[in-house]
N, CA, C and O atoms as a MOPAC input file, in Angstrom:
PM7 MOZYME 1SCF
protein

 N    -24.52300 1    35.53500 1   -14.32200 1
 C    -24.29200 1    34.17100 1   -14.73100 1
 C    -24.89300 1    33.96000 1   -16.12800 1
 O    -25.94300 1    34.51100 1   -16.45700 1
 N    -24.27700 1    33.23900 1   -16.84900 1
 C    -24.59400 1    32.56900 1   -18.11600 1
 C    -25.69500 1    32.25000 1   -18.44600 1
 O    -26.25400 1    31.82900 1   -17.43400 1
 N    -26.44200 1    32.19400 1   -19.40800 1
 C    -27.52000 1    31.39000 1   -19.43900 1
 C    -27.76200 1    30.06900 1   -19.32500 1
 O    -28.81000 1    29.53700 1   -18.96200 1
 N    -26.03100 1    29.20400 1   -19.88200 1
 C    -26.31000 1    28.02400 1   -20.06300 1
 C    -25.62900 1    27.35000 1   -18.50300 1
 O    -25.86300 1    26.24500 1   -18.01400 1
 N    -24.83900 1    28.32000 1   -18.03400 1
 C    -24.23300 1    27.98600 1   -16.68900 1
 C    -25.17600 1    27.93500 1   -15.57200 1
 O    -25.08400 1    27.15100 1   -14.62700 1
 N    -26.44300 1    29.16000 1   -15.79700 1
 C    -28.25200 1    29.36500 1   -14.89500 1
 C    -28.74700 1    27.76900 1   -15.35900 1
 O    -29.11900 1    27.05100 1   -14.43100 1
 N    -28.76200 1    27.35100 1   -16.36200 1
 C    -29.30400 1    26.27700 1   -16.89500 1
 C    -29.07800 1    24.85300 1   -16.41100 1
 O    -29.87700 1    23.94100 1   -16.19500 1
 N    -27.80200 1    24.92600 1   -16.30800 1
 C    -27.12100 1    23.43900 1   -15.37400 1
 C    -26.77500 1    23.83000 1   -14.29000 1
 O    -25.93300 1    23.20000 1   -13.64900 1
 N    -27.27500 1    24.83300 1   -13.87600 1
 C    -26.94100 1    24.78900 1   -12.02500 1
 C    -28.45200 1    23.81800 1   -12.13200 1
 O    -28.39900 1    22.64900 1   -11.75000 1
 N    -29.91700 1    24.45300 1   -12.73100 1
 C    -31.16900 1    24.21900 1   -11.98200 1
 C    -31.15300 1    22.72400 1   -12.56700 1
 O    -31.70900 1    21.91600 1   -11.82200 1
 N    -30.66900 1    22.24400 1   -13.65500 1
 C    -30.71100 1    20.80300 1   -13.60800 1
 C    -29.88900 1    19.80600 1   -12.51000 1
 O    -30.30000 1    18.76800 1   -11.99100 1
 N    -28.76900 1    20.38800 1   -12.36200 1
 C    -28.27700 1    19.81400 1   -11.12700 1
 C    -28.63800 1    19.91400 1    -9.69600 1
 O    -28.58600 1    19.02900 1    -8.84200 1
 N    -28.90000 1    20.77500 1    -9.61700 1
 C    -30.32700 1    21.27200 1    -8.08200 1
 C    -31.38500 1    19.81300 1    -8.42400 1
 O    -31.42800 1    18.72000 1    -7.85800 1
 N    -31.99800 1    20.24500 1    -9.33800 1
 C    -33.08600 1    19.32800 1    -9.84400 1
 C    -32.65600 1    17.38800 1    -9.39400 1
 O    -33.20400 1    16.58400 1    -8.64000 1
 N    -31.44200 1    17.29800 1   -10.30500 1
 C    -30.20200 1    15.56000 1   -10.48300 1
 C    -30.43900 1    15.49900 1    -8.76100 1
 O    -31.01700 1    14.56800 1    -8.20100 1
 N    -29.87900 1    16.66300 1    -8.08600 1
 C    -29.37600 1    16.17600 1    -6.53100 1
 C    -30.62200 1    15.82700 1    -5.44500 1
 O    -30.65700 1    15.17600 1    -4.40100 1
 N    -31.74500 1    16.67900 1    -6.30500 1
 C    -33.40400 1    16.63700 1    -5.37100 1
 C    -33.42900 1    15.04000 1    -5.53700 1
 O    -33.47200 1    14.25000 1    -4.59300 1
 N    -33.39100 1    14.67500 1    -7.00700 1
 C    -33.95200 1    13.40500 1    -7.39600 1
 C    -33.47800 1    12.20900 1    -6.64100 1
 O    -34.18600 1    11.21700 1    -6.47000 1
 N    -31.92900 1    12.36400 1    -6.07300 1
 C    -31.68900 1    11.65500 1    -5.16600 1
 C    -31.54200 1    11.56500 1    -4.16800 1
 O    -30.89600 1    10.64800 1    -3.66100 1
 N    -32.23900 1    12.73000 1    -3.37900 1
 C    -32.66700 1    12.97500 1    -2.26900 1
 C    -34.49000 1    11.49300 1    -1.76600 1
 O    -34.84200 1    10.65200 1    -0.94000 1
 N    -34.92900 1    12.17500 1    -3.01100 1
 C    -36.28700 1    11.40700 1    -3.25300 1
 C    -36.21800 1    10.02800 1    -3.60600 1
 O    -37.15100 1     9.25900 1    -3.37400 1
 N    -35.00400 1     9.63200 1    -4.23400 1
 C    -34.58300 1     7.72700 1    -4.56100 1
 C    -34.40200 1     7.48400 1    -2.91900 1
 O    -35.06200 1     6.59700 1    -2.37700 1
 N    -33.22700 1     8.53800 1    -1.94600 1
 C    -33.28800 1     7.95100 1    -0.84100 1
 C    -34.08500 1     7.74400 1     0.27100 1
 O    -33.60400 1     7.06600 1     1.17900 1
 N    -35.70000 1     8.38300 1     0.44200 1
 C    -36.45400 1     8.44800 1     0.83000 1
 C    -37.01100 1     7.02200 1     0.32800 1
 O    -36.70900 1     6.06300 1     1.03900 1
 N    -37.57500 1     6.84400 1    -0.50100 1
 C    -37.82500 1     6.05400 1    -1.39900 1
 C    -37.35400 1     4.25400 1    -0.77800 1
 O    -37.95800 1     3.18100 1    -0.77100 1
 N    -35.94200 1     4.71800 1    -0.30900 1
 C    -35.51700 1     3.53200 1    -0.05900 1
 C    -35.51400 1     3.03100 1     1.34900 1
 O    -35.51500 1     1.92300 1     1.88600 1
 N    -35.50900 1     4.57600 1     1.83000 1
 C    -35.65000 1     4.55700 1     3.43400 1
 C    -36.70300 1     3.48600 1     4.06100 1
 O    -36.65200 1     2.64700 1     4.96000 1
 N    -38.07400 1     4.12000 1     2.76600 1
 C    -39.33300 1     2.90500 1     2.93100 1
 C    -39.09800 1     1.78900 1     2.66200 1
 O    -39.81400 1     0.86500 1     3.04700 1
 N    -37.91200 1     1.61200 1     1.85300 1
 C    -38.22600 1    -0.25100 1     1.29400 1
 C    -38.80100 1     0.02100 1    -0.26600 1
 O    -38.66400 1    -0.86500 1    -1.11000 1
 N    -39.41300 1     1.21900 1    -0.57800 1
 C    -40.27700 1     1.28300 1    -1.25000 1
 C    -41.62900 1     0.92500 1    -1.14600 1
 O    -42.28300 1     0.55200 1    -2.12000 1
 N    -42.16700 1     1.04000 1     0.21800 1
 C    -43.27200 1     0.28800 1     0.49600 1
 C    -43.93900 1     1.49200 1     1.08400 1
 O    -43.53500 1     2.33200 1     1.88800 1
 N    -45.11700 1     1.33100 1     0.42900 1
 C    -46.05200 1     3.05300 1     0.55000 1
 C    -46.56100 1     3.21800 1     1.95800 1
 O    -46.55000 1     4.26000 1     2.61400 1
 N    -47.08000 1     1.85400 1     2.38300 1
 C    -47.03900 1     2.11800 1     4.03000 1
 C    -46.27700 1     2.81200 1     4.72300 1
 O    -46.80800 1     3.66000 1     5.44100 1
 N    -45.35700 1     2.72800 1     4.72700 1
 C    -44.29500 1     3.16600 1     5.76800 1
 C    -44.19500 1     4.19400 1     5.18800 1
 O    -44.03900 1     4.96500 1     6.13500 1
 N    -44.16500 1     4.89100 1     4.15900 1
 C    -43.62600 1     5.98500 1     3.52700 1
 C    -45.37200 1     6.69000 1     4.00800 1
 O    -45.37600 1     7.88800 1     4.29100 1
 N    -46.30900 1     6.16900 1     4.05500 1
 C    -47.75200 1     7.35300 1     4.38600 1
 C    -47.62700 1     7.49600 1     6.34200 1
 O    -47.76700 1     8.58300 1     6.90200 1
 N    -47.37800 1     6.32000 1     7.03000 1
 C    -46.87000 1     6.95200 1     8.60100 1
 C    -45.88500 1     7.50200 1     8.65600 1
 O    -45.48900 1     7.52800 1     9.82100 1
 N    -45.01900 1     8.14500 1     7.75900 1
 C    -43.60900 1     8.97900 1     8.09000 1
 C    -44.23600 1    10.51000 1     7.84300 1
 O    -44.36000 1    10.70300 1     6.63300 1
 N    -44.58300 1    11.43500 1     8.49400 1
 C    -45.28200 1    12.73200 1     8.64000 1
 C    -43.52900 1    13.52500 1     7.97300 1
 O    -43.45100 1    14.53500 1     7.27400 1
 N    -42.37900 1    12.69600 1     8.46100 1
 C    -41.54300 1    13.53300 1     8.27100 1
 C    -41.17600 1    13.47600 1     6.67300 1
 O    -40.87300 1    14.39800 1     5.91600 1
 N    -41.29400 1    12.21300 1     6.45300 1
 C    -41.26600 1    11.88500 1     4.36900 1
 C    -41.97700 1    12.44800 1     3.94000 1
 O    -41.56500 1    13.30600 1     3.15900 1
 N    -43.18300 1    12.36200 1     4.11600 1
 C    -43.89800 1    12.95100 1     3.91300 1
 C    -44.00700 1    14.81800 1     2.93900 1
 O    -44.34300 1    15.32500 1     1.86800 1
 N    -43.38700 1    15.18900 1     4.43400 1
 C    -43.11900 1    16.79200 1     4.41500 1
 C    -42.07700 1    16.93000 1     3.51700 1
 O    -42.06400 1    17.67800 1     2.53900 1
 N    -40.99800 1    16.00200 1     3.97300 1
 C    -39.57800 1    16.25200 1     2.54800 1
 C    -40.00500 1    16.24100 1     1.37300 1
 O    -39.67000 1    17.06400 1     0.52100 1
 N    -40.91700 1    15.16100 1     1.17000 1
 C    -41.17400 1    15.03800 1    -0.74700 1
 C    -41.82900 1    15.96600 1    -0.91500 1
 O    -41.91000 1    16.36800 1    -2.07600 1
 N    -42.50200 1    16.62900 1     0.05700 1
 C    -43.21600 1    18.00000 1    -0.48400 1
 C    -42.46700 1    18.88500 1    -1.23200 1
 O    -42.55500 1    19.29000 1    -2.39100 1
 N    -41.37700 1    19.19000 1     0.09100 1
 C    -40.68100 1    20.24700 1    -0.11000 1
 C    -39.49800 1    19.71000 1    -1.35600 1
 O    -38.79900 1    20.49600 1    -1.99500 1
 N    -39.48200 1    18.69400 1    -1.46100 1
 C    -38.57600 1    18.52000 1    -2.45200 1
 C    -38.96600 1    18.99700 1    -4.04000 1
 O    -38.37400 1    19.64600 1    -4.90300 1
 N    -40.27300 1    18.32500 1    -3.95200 1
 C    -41.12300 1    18.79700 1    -5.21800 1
 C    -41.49300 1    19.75800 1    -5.90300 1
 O    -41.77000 1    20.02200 1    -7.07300 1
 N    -41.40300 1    20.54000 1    -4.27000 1
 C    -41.76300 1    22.14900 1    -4.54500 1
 C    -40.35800 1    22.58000 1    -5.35600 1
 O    -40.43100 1    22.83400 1    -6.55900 1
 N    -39.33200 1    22.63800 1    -4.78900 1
 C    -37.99300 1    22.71700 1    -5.10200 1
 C    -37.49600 1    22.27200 1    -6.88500 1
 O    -36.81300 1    23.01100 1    -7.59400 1
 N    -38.03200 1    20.94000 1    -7.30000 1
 C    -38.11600 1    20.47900 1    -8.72500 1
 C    -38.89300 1    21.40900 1    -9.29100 1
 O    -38.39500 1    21.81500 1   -10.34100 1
 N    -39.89200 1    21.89800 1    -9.02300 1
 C    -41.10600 1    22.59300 1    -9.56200 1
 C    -40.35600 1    23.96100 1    -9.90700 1
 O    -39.80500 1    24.31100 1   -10.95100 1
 N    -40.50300 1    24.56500 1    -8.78600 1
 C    -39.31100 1    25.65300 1    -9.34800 1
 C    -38.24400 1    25.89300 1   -10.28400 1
 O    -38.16000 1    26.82500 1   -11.08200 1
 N    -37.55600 1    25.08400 1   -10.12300 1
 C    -36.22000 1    25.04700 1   -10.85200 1
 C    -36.41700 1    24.84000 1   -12.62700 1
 O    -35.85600 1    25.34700 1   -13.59800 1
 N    -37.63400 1    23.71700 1   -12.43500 1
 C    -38.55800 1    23.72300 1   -14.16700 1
 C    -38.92300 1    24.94300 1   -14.10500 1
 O    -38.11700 1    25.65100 1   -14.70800 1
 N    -40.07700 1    25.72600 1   -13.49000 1
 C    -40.49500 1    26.54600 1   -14.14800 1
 C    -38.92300 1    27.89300 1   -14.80400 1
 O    -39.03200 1    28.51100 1   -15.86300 1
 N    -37.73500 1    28.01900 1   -13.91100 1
 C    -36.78400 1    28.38200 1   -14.20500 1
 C    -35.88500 1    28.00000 1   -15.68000 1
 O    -35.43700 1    28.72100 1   -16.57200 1
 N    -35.87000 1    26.74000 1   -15.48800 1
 C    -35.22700 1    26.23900 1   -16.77000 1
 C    -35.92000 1    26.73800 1   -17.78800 1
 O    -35.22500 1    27.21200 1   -18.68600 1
 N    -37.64200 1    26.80000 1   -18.00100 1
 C    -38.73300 1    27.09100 1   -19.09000 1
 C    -38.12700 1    28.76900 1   -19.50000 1
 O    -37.76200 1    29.15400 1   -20.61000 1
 N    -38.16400 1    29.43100 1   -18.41900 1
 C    -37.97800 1    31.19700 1   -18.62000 1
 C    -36.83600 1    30.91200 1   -19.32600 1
 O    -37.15200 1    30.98100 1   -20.51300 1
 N    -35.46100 1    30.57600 1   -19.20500 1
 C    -34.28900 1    30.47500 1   -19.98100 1
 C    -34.32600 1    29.86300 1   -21.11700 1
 O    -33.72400 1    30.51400 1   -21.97100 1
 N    -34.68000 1    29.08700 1   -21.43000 1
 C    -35.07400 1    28.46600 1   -22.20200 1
 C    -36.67400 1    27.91800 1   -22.96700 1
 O    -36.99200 1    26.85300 1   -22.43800 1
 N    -37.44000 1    28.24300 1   -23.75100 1
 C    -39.08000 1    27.61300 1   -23.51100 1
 C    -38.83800 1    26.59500 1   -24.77100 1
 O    -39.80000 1    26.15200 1   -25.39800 1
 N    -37.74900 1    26.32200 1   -25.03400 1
 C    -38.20000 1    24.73800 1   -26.40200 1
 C    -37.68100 1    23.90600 1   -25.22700 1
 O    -37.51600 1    22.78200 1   -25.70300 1
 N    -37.39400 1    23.88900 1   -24.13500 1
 C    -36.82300 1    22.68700 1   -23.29800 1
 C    -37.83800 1    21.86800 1   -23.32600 1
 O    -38.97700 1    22.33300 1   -23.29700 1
 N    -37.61500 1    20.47000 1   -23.38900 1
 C    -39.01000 1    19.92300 1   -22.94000 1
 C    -38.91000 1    18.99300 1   -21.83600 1
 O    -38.09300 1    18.14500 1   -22.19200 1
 N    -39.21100 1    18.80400 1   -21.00700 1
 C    -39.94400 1    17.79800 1   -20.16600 1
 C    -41.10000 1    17.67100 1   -19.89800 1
 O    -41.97500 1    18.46300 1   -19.54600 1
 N    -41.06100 1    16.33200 1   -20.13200 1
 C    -42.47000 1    15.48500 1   -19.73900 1
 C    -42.82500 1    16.54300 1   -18.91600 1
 O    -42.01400 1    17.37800 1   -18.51600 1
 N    -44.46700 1    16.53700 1   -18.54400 1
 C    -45.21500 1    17.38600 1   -17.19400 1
 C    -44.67100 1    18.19400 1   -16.89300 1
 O    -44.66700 1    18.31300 1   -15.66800 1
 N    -43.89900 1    19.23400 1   -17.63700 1
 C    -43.40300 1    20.52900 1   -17.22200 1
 C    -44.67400 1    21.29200 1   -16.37900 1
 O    -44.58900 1    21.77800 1   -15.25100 1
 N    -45.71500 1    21.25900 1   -17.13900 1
 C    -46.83200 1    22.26900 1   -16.40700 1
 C    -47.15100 1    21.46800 1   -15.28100 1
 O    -47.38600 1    22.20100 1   -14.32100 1
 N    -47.21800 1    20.69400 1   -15.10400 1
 C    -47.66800 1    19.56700 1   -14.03100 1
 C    -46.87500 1    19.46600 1   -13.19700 1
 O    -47.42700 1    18.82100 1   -12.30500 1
 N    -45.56900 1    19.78000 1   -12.81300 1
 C    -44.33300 1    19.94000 1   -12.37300 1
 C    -44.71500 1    21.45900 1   -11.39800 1
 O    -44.83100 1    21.69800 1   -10.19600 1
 N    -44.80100 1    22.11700 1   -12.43800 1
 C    -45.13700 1    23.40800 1   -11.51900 1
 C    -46.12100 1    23.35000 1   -11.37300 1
 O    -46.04300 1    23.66300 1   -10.18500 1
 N    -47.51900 1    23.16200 1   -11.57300 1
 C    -48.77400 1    23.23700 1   -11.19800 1
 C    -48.67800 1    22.55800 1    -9.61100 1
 O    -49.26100 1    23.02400 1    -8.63300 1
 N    -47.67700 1    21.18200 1    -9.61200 1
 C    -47.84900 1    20.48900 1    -8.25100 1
 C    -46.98700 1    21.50200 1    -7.02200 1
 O    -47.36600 1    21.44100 1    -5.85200 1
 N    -45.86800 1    22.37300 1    -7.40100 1
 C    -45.10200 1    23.13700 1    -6.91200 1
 C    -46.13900 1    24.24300 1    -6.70300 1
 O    -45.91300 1    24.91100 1    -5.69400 1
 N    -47.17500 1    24.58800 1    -7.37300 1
 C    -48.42500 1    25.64100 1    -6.94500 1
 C    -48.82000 1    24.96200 1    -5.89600 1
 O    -48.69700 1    25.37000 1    -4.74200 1
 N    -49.35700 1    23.80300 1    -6.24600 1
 C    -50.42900 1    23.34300 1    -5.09900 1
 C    -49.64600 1    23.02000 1    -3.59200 1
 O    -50.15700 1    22.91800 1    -2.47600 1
 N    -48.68600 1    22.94100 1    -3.87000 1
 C    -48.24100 1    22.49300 1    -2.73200 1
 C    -47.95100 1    24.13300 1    -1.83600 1
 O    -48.11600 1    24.33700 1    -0.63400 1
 N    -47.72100 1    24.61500 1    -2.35200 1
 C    -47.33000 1    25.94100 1    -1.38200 1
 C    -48.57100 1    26.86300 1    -1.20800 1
 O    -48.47700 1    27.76700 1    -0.37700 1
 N    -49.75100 1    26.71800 1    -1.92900 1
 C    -50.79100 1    27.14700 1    -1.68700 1
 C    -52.48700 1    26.60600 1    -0.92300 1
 O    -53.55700 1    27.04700 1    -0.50300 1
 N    -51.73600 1    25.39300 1    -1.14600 1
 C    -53.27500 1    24.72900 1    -1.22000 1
 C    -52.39100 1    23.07500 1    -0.19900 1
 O    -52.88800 1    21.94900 1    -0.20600 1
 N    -51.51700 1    23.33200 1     0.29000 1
 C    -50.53700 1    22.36700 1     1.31500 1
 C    -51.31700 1    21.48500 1     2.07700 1
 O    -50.65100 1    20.54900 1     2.52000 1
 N    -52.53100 1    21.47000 1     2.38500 1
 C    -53.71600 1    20.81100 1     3.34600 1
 C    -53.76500 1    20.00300 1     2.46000 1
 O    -53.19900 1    18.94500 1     2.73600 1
 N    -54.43800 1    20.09100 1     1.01400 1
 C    -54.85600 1    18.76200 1     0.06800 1
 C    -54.12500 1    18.19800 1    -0.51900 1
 O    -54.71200 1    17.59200 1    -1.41600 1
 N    -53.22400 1    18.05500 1    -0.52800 1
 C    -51.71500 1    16.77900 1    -1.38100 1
 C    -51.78400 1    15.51200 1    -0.06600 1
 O    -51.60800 1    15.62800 1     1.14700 1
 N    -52.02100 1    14.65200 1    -0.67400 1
 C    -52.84100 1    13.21800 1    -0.22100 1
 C    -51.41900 1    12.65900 1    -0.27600 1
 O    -50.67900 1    13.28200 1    -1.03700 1
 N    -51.05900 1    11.97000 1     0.14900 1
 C    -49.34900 1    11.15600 1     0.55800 1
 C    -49.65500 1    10.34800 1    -0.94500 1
 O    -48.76900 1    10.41500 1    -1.79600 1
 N    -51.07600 1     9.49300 1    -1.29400 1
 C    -51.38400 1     8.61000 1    -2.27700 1
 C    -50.58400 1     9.34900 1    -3.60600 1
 O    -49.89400 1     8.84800 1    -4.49500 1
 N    -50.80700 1    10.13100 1    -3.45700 1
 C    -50.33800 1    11.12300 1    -4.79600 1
 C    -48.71100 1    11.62900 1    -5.43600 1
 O    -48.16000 1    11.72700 1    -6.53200 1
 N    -48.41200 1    11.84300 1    -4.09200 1
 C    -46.66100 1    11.86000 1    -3.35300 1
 C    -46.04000 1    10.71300 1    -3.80300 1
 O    -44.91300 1    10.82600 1    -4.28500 1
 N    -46.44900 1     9.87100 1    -3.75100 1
 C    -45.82600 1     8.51100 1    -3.94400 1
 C    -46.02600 1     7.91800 1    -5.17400 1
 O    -45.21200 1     7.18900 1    -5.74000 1
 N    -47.19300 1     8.25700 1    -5.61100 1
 C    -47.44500 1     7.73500 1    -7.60000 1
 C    -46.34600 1     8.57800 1    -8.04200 1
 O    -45.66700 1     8.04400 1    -8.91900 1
 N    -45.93000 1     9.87600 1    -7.64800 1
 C    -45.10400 1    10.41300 1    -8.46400 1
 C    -43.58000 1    10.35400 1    -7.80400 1
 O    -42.69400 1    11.15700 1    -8.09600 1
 N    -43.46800 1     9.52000 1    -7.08700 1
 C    -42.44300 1     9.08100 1    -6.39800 1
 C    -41.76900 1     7.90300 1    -7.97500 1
 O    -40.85800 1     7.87600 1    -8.80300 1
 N    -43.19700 1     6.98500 1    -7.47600 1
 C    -42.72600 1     5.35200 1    -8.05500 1
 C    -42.71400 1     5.63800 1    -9.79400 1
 O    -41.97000 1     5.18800 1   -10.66500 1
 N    -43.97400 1     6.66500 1    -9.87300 1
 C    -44.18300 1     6.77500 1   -11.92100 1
 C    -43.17500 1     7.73700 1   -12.55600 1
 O    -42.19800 1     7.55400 1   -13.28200 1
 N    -43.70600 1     8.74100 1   -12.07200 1
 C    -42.93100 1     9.91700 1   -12.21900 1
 C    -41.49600 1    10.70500 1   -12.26200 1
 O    -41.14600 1    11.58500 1   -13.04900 1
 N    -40.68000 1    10.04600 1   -11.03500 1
 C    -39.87400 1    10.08500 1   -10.71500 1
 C    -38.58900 1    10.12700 1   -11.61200 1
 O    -37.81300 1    11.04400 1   -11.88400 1
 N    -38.64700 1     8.67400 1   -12.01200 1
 C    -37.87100 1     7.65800 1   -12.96300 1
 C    -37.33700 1     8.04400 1   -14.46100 1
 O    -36.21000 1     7.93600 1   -14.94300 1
 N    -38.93000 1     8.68100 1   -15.19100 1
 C    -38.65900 1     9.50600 1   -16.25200 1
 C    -38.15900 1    10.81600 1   -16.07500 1
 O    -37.42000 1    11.26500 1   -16.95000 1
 N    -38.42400 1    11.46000 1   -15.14800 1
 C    -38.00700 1    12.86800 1   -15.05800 1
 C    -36.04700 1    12.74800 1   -14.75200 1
 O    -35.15700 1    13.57100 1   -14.96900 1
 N    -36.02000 1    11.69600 1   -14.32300 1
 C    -34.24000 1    11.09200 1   -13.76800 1
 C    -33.83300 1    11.14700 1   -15.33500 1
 O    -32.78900 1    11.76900 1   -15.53000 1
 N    -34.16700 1    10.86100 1   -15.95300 1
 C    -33.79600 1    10.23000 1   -17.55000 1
 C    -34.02200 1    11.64500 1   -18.10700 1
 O    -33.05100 1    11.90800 1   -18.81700 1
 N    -34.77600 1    12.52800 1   -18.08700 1
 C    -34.78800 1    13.68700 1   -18.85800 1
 C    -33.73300 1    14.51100 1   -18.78700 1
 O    -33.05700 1    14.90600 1   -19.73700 1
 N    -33.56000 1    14.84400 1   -17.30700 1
 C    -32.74700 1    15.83900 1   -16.54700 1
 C    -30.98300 1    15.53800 1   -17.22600 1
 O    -30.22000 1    16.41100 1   -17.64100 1
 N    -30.61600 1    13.44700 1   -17.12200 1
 C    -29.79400 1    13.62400 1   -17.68100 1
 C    -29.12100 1    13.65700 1   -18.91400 1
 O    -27.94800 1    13.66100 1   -19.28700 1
 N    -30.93300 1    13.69200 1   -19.74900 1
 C    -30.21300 1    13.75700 1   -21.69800 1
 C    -30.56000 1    15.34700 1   -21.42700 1
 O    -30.65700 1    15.92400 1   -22.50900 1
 N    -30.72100 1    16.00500 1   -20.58700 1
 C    -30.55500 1    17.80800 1   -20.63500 1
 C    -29.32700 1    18.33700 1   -20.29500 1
 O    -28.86700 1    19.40900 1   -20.68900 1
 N    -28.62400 1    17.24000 1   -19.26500 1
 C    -27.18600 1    17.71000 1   -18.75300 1
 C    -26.49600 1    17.57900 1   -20.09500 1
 O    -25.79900 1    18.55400 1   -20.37500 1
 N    -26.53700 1    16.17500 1   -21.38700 1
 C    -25.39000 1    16.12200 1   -21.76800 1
 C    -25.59300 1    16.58600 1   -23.20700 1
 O    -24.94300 1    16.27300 1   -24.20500 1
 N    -26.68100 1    17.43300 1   -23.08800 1
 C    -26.88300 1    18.39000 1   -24.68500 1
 C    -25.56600 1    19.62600 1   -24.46700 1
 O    -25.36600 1    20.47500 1   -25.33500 1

């Protein structure tokens, strides 16, 4: 595969996670309560994150002038989560739900239409 064809598969992996995580998101209401008693949301945004995390550190190897915001932070959280899975606090899950999220939506799609 292409480089630039490897390139917009992992942004679109990435586009389709993101609205996986808006629908979680909404499932709660947006209301962090309900989203910290859901053990099962919980586990998805993990694994979703882990999944974003990856796919950046992928896009970086093909490319390293790409930029997104918290690229290292992106994968650093995709480390922690598959290594260190006991300490990711739901509080944390969800700042980067409500902060995080939003800009990385906006990056992904001025990367699709370069």
């Amino acid at each position: 595969m292409q480089p630039r064809n490897k390139l917009l598969k992992y942004l679109l992996d990435i586009e389709s996670i993101i609205t996986e995580l808006e629908k979680i998101i909404a499932l709660h209401n947006s209301d962090y309560t309900s989203f910290e008693s859901s053990f099962i949301s919980i586990r998805a945004v993990e694994r979703d994150l882990m999944i974003i995390g990856e796919a950046i550190g992928k896009i970086l190897k093909i490319n390293n002038e790409i930029t997104v915001t918290s690229a290292k932070h992106i994968i650093g959280l995709r480390n922690l989560i598959v290594h260190s899975y006991d300490s990711i606090e739901p509080a944390a899950l969800w700042r980067i739900l409500i902060i995080d999220l939003p800009i990385l939506k906006n990056e992904i799609q001025a990367l699709k239409n370069l």
